[in-house]
Each structure stands twice: as C-alpha cells, then as structure tokens.
C-alpha positions in Angstrom: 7.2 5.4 -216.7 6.3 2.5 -215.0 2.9 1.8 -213.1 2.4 0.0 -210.5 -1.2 -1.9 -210.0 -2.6 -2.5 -206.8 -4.8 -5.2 -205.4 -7.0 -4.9 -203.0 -8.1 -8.6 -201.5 -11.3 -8.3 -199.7 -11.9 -11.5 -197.5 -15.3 -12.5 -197.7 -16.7 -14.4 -194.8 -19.5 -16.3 -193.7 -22.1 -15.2 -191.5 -24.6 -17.5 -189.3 -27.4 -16.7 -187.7 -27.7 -18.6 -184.8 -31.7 -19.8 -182.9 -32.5 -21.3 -179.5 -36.2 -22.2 -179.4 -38.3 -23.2 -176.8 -40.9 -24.5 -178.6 -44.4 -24.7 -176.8 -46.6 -25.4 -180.0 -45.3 -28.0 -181.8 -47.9 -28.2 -184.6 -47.9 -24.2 -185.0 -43.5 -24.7 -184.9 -44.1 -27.4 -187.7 -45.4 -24.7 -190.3 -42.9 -22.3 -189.6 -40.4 -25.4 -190.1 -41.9 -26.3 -193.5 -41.9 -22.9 -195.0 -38.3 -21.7 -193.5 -35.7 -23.4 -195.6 -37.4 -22.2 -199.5 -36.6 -18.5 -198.0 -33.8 -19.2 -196.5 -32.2 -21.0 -199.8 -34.0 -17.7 -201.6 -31.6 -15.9 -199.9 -28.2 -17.9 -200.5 -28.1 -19.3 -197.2 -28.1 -23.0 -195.7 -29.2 -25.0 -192.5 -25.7 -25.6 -191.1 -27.4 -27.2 -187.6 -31.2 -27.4 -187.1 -32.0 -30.2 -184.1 -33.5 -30.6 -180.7 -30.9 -33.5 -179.7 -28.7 -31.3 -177.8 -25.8 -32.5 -175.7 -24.9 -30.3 -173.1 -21.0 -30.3 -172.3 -20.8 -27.9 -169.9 -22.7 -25.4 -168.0 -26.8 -25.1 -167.2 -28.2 -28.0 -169.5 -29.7 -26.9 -172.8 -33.0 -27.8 -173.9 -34.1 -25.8 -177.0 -33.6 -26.2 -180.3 -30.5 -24.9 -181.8 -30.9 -23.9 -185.3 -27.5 -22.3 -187.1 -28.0 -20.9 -190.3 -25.3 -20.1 -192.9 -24.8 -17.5 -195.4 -22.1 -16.3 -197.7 -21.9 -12.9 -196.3 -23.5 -10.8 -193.2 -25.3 -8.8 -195.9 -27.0 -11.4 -196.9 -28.2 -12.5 -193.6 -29.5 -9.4 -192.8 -31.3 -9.2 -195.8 -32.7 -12.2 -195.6 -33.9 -11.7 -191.9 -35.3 -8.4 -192.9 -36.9 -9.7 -196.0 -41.0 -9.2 -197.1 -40.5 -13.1 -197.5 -39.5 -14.2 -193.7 -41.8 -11.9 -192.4 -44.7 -13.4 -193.9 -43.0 -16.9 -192.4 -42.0 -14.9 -188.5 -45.7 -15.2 -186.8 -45.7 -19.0 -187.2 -42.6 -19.1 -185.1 -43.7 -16.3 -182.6 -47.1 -17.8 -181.7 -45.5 -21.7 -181.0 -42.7 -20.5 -178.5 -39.8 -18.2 -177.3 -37.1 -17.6 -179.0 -33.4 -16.0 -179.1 -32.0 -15.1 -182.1 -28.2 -13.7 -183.0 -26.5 -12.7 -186.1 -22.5 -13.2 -186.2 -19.7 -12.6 -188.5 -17.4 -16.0 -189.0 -14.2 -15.7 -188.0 -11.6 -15.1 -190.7 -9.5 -17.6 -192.4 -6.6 -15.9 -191.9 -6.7 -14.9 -188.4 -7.7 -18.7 -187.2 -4.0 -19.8 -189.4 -2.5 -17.1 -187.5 -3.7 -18.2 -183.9 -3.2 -21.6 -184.7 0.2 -21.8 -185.7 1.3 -19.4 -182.9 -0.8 -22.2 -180.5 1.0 -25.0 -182.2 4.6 -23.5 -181.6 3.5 -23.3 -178.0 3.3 -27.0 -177.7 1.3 -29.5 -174.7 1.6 -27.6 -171.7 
C-alpha cells in the first residue's frame, strides 16, 4: 500500500499598520515617540516609515506624519495594538494630536508574480 503525504504551504505575510498624525503637541508627541519602538520591537514588529517630510504626488497635499509599522504577521499586529504594553504608551499620543490609524494585510508574494508577469506580457501601451 502506498501513502501519499500531503503538504499544506501556508503563506505567511506581512502586516503593517499604517499612522497619519496631526501632531498639535510636539513635546507631549515626543514621549510617545520615545517609548513606541521598545513595544513595538516587543512585539516582533519594525518602523518600516516614521517621518514628517512628506512629498505629496498627487491629490489634496499631505501634512501629517506618516508612520508604517511592520510585522511578521496580522496576528501579531493586532496583538501588539491591543497589548497592556501600548496602552500604557496610547494617552501620550491621544493628548498631542489627531490621529488615523489602519491595520492591513500585505499583499501576497505570489499573487504580485502572477499580476506582474501577466502585466509584463502585455507590454508599453
């Protein structure tokens, strides 16, 4: 009898977390800005973009700051934004400005190769 074993591949993707500020309190900002990347390192995530030197390319200019955090997986984003530890950090943020936050899944690897290369065969228009 022969068996036959199976593999599942699970693709694991990044998640970011994605901040526009309007900062009206700078010093009251600056704490939350000195506290924010030991919990977000705590949980295995990583400033991929945190700046006010914006350039707008198109549309309505844009004047916050854009932060973009990283992490290995959307769990661990959300844990980390619902964590004891950020909470503590949250009311420095909240009393020095407005703020929008998001939380998205990256794109796969394998669907950006297959968009791509059906793009490429297309050619310049």
């Amino acid at each position: 009898m022969q068996s036959r074993l199976r593999v599942t591949i699970i693709e694991i993707m990044p998640a970011y977390i994605i901040g526009r500020v309007d900062i009206t309190e700078l010093n009251r900002y600056r704490e939350y800005m000195a506290h924010s990347p030991r919990v977000v390192a705590q949980f295995g995530g990583r400033f991929a973009v945190r700046s006010s030197d914006v350039v707008t390319l198109e549309g309505p200019a844009e004047n916050r700051r854009l932060i973009v955090l990283e992490f290995p997986t959307i769990e661990q984003a959300r844990t980390f934004y619902d964590s004891a530890e950020y909470r503590a950090i949250v009311p420095f943020r909240e009393g020095a400005g407005d703020a929008q936050i998001v939380l998205v899944d990256g794109y796969p690897d394998h669907e950006w190769e297959s968009v791509r290369a059906k793009s490429e065969k297309l050619g310049p228009p």
